[in-house]
NULUM-32347 format. One record per residue: residue in three letters; z, y, x of N, C-alpha, C in turn. Coordinates in steps of 0.02 Angstrom, whole numbers, plus 32768, in hexadecimal, padded with zeros to 4 digits. Example, Ala and Ser with C-alpha at 12.3 -4.5 7.8 and 13.67 -1.06 7.14 Angstrom:
REM residues 2
ala81867EE4829481867F1F826781867F5B8294/ser81627F90828281657FCB82AC818A80028285/
This chain:
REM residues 163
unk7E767F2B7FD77E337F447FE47E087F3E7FA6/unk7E157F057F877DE17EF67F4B7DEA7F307F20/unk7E207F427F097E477F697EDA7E247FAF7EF2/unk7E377FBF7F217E1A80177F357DCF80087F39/unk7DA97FCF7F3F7D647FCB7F3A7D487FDF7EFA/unk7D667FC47ED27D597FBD7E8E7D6180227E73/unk7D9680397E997DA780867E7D7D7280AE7EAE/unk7D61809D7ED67D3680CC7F157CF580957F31/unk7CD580907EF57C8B80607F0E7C69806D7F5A/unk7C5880CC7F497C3F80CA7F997C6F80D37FE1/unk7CB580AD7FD57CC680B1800E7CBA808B804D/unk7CBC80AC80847C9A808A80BD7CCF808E80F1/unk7CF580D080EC7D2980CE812E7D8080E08112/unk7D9B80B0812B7DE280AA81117E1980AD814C/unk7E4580D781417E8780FA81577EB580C88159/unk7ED6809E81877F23806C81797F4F809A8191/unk7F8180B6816E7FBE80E7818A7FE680BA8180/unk800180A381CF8051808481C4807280AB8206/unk80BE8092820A80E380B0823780DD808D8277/unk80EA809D82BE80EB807082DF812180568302/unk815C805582DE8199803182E98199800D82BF/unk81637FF7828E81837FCB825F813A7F8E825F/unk81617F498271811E7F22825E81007F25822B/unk80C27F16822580967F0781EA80897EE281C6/unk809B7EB581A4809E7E81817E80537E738151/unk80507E9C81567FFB7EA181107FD47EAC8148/unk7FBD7EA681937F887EB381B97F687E8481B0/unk7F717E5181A87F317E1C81A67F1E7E098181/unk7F2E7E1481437F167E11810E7EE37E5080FB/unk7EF67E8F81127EDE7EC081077EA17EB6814C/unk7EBA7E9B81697E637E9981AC7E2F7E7B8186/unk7E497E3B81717E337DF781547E0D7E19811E/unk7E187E4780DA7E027E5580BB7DC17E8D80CA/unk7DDC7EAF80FD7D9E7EDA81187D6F7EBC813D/unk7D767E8F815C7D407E6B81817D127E4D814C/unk7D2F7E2C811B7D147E1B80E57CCC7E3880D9/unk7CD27E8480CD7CB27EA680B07C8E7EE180D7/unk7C547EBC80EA7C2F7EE5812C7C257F2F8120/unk7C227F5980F87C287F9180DC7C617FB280EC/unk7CA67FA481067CCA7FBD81077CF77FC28137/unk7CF7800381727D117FFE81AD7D60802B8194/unk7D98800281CA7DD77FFC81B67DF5802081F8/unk7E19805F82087E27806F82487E7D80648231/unk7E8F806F82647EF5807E827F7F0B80C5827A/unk7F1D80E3824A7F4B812B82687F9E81248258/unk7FAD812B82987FF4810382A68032815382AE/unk806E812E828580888168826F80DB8152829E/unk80F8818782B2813D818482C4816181758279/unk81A48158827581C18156822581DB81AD8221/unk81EC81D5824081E3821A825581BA8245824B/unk817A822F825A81468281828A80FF8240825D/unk80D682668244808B824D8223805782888246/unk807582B5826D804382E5827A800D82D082A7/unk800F828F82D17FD5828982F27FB3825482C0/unk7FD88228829A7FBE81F9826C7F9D822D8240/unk7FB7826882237F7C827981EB7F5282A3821F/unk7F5F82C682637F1482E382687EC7829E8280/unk7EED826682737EC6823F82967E8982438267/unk7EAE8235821C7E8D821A81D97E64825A81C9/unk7E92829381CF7E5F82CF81D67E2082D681EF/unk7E2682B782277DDE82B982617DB682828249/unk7DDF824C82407D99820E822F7D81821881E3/unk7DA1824281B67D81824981867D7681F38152/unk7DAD81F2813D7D9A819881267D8A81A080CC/unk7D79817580C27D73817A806D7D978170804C/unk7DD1814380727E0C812F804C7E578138807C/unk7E87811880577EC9811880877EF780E3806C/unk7EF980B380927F2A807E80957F71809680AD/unk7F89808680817FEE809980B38012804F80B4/unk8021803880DF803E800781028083800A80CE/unk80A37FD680C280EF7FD2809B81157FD480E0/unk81427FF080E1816D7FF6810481B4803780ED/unk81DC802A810E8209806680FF820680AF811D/unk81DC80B2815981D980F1816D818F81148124/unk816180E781258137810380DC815580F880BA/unk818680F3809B81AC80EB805E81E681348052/unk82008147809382128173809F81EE81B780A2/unk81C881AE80B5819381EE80BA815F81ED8082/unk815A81CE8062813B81C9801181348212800F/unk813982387FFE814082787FEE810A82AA8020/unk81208291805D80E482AE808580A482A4807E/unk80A78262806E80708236806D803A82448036/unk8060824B80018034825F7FBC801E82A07FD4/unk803882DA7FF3803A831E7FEC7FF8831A801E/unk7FEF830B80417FB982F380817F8A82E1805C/unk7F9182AF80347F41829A80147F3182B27FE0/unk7F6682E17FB27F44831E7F9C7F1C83577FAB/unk7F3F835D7FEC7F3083977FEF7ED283958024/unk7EE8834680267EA0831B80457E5B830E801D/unk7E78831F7FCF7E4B82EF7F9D7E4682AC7FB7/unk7E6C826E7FD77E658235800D7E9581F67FCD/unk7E4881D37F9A7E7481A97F827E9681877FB0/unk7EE2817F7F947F18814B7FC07F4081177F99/unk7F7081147FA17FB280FE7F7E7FB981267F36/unk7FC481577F337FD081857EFB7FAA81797EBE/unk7F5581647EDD7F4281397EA17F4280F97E7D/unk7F4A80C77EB27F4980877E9E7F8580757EDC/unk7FAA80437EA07FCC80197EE27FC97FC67ECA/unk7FCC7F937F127FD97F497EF980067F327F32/unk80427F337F21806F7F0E7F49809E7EEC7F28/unk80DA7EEB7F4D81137EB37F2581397EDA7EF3/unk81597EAA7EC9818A7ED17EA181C17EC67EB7/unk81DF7F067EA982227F127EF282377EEF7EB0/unk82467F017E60828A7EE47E4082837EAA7E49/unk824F7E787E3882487E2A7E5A826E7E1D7E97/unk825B7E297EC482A67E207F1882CE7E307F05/unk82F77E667EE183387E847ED683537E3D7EB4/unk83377E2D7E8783597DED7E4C83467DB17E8E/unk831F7D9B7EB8832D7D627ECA83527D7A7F0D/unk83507DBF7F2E838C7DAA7F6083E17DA57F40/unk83DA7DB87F04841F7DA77EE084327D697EE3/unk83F27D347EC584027CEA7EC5841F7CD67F17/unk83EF7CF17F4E84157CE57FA084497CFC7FAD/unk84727D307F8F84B87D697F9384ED7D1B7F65/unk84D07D0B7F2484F97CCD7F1884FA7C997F1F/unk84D37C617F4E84DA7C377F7A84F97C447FAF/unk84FD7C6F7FD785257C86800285747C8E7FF3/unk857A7CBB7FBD85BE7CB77FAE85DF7C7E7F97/unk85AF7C477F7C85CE7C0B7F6585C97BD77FA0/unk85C97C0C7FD285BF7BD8801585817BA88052/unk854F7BBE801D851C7BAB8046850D7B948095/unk85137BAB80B384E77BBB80FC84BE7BED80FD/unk84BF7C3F811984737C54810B84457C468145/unk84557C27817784327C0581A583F17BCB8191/unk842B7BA8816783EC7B6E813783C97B798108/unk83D27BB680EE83A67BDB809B83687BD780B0/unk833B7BC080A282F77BD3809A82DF7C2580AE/unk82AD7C3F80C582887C7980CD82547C6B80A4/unk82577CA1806C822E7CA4803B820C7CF0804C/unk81CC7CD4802A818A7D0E802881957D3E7FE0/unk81747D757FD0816F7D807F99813F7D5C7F70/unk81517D567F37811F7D247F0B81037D557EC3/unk811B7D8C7EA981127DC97E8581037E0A7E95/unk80B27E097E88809B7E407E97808B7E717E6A/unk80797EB87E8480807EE17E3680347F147E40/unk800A7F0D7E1E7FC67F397E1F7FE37F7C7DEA/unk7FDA7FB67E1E7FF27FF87DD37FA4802A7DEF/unk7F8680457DCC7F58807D7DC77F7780C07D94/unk7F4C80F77DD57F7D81377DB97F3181547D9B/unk7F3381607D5E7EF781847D3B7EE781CD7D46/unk7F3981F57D387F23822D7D547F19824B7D9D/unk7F3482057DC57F0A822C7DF97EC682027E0D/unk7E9B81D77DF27E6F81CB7DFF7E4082127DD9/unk7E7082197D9D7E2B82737D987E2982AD7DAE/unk7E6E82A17DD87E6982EC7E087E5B82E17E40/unk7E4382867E3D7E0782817E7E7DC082797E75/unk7DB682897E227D7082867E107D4E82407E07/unk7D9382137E127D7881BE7E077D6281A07DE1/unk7D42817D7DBA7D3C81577D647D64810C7D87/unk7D7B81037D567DB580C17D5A7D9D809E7D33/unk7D7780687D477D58802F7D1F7D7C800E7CF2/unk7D6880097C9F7D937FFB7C647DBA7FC47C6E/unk7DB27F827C9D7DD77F457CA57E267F6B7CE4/unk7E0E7F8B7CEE7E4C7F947D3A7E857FAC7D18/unk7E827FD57CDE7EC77FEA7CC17EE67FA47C9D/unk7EBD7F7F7C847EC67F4D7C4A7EE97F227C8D/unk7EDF7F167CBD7EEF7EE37CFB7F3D7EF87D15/unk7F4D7F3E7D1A7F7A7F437D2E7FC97F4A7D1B/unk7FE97F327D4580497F2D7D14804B7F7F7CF6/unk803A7FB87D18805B800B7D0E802680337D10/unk800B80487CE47FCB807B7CD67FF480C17CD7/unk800180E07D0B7FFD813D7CE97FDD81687CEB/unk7FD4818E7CA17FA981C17CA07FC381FB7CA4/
């Protein structure tokens, strides 16, 4: 939330697109951060991993300033829709800024759990680990084909600037 605050000052109403077969892992953090910030009302448009057509006419109708996309694999899969939607929305989303995990970070430590295991472990007794590596990237050219100014510290802040 801080992050898209910082790219969309006057935003007031914000879009969460996730699927609804898939839990949410970032909801309370993402409530937590909107409650935070009395300025800024946070609705649900809930997507099949399939079908977004009632999820985007929702976002259509409420008209939000922004668009949150939930991590998950059905948005991960439909990436493609997703951008094409908030183009064709002018609806900063994902496409401009993202802050989540870095998938190559898990890839290298579920390796380290793939070789404890093979050297016999237990994976019953392994620890459940969180992600601990996160990755801030801002997309420049599309903050100007959303007419955005990108404050001089936010590129300098982030791991992947593209213009």
């Amino acid at each position: 939330m801080q992050l898209f605050r910082e790219l969309v000052p006057a935003m007031a109403r914000v879009a969460l697109l996730q699927s609804k077969a898939e839990p949410f892992c970032e909801m309370d953090q993402i409530l937590t951060s909107a409650s935070q910030d009395p300025g800024v009302e946070l609705f649900m448009a809930e997507a099949t991993p399939t079908d977004y057509t009632d999820a985007f006419a929702r976002i259509e109708r409420e008209k939000p300033d922004g668009l949150l996309v939930g991590q998950g694999v059905g948005n991960y899969l439909s990436q493609g829709v997703i951008v094409e939607f908030t183009q064709r929305n002018r609806l900063p989303a994902g496409g401009l800024a993202a802050y989540g995990v870095d998938v190559i970070d898990l890839f290298h430590r579920v390796a380290g759990y793939v070789d404890k295991i093979l050297r016999g472990a237990n994976p019953g007794e392994l620890p459940v680990e969180q992600p601990t590596k996160f990755q801030p990237i801002i997309n420049l050219k599309t903050a100007g084909s959303l007419g955005l100014t990108v404050p001089p510290l936010m590129p300098a802040r982030a791991d992947e600037v593209l213009e």
